[in-house]
N, C-alpha and C positions, 0 to 999 in steps of 0.2 A: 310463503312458499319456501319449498326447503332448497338446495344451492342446486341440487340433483334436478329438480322440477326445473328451476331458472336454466340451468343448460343446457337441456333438454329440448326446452322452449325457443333458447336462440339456435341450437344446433335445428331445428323444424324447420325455425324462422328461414335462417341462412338458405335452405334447401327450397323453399318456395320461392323466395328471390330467384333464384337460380334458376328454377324452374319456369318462371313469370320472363326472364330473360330467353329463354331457349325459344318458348313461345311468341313472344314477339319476331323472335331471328326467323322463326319460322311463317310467320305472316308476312315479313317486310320477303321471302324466297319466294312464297307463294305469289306476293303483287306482282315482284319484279318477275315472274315465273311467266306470268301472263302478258306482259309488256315483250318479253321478249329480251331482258335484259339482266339474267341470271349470272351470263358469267362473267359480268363485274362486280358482282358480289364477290367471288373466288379471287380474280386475278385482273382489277380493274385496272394495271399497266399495260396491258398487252391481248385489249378487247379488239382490236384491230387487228391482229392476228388469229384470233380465235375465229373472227366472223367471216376473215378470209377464207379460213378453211384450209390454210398452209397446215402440211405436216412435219412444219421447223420441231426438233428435238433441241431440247435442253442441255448445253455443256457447262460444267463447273468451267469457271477460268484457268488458268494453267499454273500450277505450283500450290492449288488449293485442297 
């Protein structure tokens, strides 16, 4: 194979990996979708808040 074909090949490769990952991320949303347990995917420190259903807003710290 000539360097062009070999690169070619890996640059394909690399994109399917990638792709093969997207896909998974998107079944493991899909389970936890149905469990009821999506937004510890996002922001699983502060799933207790999310479930409360508080409307806390987000502040940078101060001097940041």
């Amino acid at each position: 194979m000539t360097p062009l074909v070999e690169f070619t090949s890996y640059q394909i490769q690399l994109r399917l990996d990638a792709l093969d990952r997207v896909r998974a991320q998107l079944q493991t949303q899909r389970r936890l979708g149905s469990l009821g347990d999506v937004d510890q995917l996002w922001n699983p420190s502060h799933t207790t808040t999310a479930q409360a259903g508080t409307r806390q807003e987000c502040h940078p710290p101060e001097g940041a």
